[in-house]
C-alpha positions in Angstrom: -35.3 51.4 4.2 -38.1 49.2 2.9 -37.3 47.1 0.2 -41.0 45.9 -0.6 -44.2 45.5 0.8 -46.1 41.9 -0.5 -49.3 40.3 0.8 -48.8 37.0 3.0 -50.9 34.1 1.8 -53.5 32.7 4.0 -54.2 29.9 5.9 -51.1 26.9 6.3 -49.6 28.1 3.2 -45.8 28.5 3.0 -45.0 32.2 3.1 -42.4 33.7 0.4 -38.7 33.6 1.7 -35.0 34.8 1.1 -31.4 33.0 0.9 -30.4 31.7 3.3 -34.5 30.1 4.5 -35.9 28.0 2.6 -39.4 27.6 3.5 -41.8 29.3 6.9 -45.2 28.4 7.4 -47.5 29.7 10.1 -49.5 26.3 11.7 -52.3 27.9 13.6 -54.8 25.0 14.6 -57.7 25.5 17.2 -57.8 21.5 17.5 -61.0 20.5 19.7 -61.0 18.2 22.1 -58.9 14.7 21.8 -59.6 10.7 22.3 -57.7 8.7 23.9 -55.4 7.8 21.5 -54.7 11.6 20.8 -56.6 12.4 17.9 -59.5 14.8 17.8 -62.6 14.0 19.3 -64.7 15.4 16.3 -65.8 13.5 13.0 -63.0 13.5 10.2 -65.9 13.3 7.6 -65.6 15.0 4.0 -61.5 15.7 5.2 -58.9 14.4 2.7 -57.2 12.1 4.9 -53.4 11.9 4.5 -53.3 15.5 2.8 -55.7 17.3 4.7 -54.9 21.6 4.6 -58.4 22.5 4.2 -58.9 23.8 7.3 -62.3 22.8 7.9 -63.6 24.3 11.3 -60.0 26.4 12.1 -58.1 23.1 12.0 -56.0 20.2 10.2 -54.5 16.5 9.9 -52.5 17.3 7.6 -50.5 14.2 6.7 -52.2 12.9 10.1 -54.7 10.0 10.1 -55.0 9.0 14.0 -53.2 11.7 15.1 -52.8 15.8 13.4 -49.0 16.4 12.1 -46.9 14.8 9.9 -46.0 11.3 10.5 -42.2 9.9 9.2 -40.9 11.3 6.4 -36.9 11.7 5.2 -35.3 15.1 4.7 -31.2 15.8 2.7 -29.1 19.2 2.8 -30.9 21.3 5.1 -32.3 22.1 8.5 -35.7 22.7 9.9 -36.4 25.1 12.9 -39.6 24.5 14.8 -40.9 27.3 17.0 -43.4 26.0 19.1 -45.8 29.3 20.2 -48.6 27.2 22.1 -49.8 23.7 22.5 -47.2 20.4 21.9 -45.3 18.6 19.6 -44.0 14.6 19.4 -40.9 14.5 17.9 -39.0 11.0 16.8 -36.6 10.3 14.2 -34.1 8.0 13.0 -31.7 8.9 14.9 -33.4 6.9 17.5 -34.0 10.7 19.5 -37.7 11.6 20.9 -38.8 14.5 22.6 -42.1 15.9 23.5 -42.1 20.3 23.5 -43.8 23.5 23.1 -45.1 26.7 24.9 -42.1 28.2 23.4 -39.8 25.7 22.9 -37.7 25.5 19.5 -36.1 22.1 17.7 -33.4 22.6 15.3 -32.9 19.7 13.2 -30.1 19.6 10.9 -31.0 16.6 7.9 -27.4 17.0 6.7 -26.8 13.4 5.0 -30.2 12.5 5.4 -32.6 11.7 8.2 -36.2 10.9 8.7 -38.1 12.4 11.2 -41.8 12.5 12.6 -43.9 15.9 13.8 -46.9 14.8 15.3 -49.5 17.1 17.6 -51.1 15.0 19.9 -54.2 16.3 21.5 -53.6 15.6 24.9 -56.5 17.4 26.5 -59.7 15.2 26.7 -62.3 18.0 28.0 -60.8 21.0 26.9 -59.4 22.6 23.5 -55.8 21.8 22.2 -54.7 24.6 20.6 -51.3 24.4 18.5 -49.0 27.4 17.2 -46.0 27.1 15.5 -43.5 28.1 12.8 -41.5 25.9 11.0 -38.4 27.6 9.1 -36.5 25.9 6.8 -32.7 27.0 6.8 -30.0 26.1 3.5 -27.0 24.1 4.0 -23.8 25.5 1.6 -22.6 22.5 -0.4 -19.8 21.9 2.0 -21.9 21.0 4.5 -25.0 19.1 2.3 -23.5 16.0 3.6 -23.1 16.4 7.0 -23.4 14.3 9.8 -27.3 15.0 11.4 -28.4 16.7 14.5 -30.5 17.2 17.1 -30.7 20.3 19.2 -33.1 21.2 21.9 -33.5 25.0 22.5 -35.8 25.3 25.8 -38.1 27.9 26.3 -35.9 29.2 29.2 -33.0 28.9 27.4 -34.0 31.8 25.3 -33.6 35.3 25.9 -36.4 37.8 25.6 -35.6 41.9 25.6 -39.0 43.5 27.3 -38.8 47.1 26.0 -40.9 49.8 27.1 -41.7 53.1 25.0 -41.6 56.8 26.6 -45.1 56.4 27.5 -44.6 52.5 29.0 -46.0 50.7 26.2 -44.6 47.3 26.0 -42.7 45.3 23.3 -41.5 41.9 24.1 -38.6 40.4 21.8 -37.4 36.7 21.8 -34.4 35.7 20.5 -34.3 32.5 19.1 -31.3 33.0 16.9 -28.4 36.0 16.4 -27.5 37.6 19.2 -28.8 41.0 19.9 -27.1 43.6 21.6 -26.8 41.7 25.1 -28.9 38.7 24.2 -27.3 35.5 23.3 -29.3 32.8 22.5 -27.8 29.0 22.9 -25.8 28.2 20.2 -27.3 26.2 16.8 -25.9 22.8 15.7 -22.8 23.1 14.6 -22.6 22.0 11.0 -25.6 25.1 10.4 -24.6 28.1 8.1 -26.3 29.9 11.4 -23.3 28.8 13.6 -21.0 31.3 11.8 -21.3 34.4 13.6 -20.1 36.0 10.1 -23.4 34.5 8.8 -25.7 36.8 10.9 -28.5 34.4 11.0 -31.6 35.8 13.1 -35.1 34.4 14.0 -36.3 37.0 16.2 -40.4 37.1 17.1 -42.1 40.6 18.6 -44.7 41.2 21.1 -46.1 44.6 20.4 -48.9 46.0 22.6 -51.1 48.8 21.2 -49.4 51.9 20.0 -46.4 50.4 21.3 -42.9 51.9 19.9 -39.9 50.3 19.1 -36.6 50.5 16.8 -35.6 47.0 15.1 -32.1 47.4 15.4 -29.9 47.5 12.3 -27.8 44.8 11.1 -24.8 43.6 8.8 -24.7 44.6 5.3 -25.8 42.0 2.7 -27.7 40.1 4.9 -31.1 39.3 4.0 -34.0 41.1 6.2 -37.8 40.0 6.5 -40.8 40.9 8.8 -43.8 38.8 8.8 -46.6 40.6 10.1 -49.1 37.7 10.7 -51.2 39.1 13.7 -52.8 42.6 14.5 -54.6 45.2 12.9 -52.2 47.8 11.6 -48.3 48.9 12.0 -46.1 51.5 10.9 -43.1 50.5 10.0 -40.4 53.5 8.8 -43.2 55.9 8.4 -44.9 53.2 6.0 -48.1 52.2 7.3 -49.1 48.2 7.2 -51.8 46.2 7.6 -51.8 42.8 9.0 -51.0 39.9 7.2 -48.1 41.2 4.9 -44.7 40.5 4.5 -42.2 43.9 4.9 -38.3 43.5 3.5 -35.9 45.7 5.1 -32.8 46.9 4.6 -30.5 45.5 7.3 -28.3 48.1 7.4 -30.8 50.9 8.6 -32.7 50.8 11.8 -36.5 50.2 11.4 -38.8 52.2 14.0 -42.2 50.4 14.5 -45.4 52.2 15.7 -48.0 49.9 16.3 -51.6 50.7 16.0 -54.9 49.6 18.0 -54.3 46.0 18.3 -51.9 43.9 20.0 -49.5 42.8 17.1 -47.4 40.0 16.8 -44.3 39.7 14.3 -41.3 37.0 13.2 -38.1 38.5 11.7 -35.9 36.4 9.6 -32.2 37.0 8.1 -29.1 35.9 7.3 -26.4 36.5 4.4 -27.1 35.1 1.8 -25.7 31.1 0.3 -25.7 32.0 -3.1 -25.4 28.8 -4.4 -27.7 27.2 -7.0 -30.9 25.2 -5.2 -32.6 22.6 -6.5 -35.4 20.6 -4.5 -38.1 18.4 -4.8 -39.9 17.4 -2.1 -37.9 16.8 1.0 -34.5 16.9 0.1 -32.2 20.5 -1.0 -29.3 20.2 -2.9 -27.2 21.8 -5.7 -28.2 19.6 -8.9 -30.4 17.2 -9.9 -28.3 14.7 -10.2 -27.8 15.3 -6.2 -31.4 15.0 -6.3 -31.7 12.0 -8.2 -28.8 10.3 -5.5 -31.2 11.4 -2.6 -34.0 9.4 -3.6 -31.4 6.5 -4.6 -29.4 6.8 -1.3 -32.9 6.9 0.8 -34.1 4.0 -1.0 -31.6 2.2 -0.4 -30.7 3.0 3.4 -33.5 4.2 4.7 -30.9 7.4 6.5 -30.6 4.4 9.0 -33.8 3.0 9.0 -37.4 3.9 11.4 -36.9 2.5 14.9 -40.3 2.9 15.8 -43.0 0.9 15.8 -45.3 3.1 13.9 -45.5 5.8 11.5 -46.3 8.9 13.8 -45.4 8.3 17.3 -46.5 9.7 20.6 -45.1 9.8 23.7 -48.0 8.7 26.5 -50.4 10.9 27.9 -48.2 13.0 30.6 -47.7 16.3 29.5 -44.4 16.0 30.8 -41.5 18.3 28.1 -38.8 15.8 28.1 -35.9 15.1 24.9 -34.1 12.0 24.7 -30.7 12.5 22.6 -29.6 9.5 20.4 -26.8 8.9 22.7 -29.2 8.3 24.8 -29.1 11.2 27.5 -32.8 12.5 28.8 -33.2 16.3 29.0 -36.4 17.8 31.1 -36.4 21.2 30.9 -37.6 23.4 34.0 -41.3 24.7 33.9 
């Protein structure tokens, strides 16, 4: 029933992954305070500016140098998934789409062909904290669809189903579905060029709310599909009579059920899986393809094109001070969720 058992690495650190994902990291930043051009209102000395993942004092700029995130950059041959726990997120790309989310919203970008795109966190709180959660996954394109045209989807906060289980003695556990329907739960749909949109495919992003010695049973799944929990918050957890302490990464066999006992603590889990691509990777940097000589034509192609060009006037927009959740599609169509 459990396939392994490894240590997750800390801090903002990409944790280990299977075929079909690519790439998740955990951003956890307790940002203080921010100016008035949305950075934070604390000294940036003895950071590394541009490439800052130190951490210093529970938070990061990361590629940031006004403003935290990760200002325009391109991406080929695969998609990102951005699940947005607390706090918000400027999005703008190429495309010529913007939108500002969070507090459980998700953004699933597909690069396809290629695109450039801008994550920035803007601290839009002036006399209070701005804390920021979020994961970003990164999901594999088969090399039919490497080449596809981009996309930008939109999944709202209330657009997403959540199961709240209780146990035989009431005990809570609260499960969002972001991706792979289960049992009743359907999620909206992902973009459509995404190995994800093939039902056959059984792609799931699922996250658990476990309160303490809450039960539960993760369902079982399809066979030869890929199956990993990432215990990233709590104290301890059993999982199929195997007990686990916070902070590791359990693979499961999909075809089994897996009955959870949580311990003392409140604990918080993301479940990933999908069948497998198997199809040779290679990457470097931002772009996934087959070969290196796909590689090598990424960097060409983005050197030359630009994926369209950056109509912004900057490197790492943000979108005003309102707190206001709003996406803007590049066909133009505004989206404001409800909430």
């Amino acid at each position: 029933m459990i396939k392994h058992v490894r240590p997750l690495p800390e801090g903002a650190t990409p944790w280990p992954t299977e075929d079909p994902f690519l790439f998740c990291v955990h951003h956890n930043d307790a940002y203080p305070e921010g100016t008035p051009d949305f950075g934070p209102k604390a000294s940036l000395q003895g950071r590394q500016i541009g490439q800052d993942f130190a951490g210093i004092d529970g938070w990061r700029m990361y590629h940031g140098r006004r403003v935290p995130g990760f200002p325009s950059h391109p991406h080929r041959g695969f998609e990102t998934v951005t699940v947005v726990r607390r706090g918000l997120l400027d999005h703008a790309d190429s495309l010529g789409a913007a939108a500002r989310y969070g507090n459980g919203d998700v953004q699933w970008l597909t690069a396809g062909r290629g695109i450039q795109h801008a994550e920035m966190f803007p601290l839009l709180k002036s006399e209070e904290p701005n804390p920021l959660e979020l994961f970003q996954i990164w999901v594999n394109l088969p090399q039919r669809s490497k080449m596809t045209e981009p996309h930008f989807a939109m999944l709202w906060d209330d657009s997403l189903p959540t199961l709240q289980a209780a146990d035989d003695a009431g005990r809570k556990t609260d499960v969002r579905v972001i991706a792979g329907q289960m049992g009743d739960l359907v999620p909206p749909p992902p973009p459509p060029g995404s190995w994800a949109a093939d039902p056959d495919n059984h792609v799931a992003i699922w996250t658990f709310k476990m309160a303490p010695g809450a039960r539960y049973v993760i369902p079982a799944g399809a066979e030869g599909a890929s199956r990993n929990v990432y215990y990233y918050k709590g104290g301890s957890l059993e999982v199929a009579g195997r007990q686990v302490d916070q902070g590791h990464l359990i693979g499961l066999e999909s075809t089994q059920d897996a009955p959870l006992i949580n311990g003392d603590q409140p604990s918080e889990l993301l479940l990933l899986q999908g069948r497998p691509i198997r199809e040779p990777v290679a990457r470097y940097g931002p772009f996934v393809m087959n070969t290196r000589a796909e590689i090598r034509q990424a960097y060409q192609d983005y050197s030359r094109t630009r994926f369209g060009g950056w109509p912004w006037d900057r490197d790492d927009p943000v979108h005003g001070a309102e707190q206001r959740r709003f996406a803007r599609y590049p066909d133009g169509r505004e989206e404001t969720p409800s909430g």
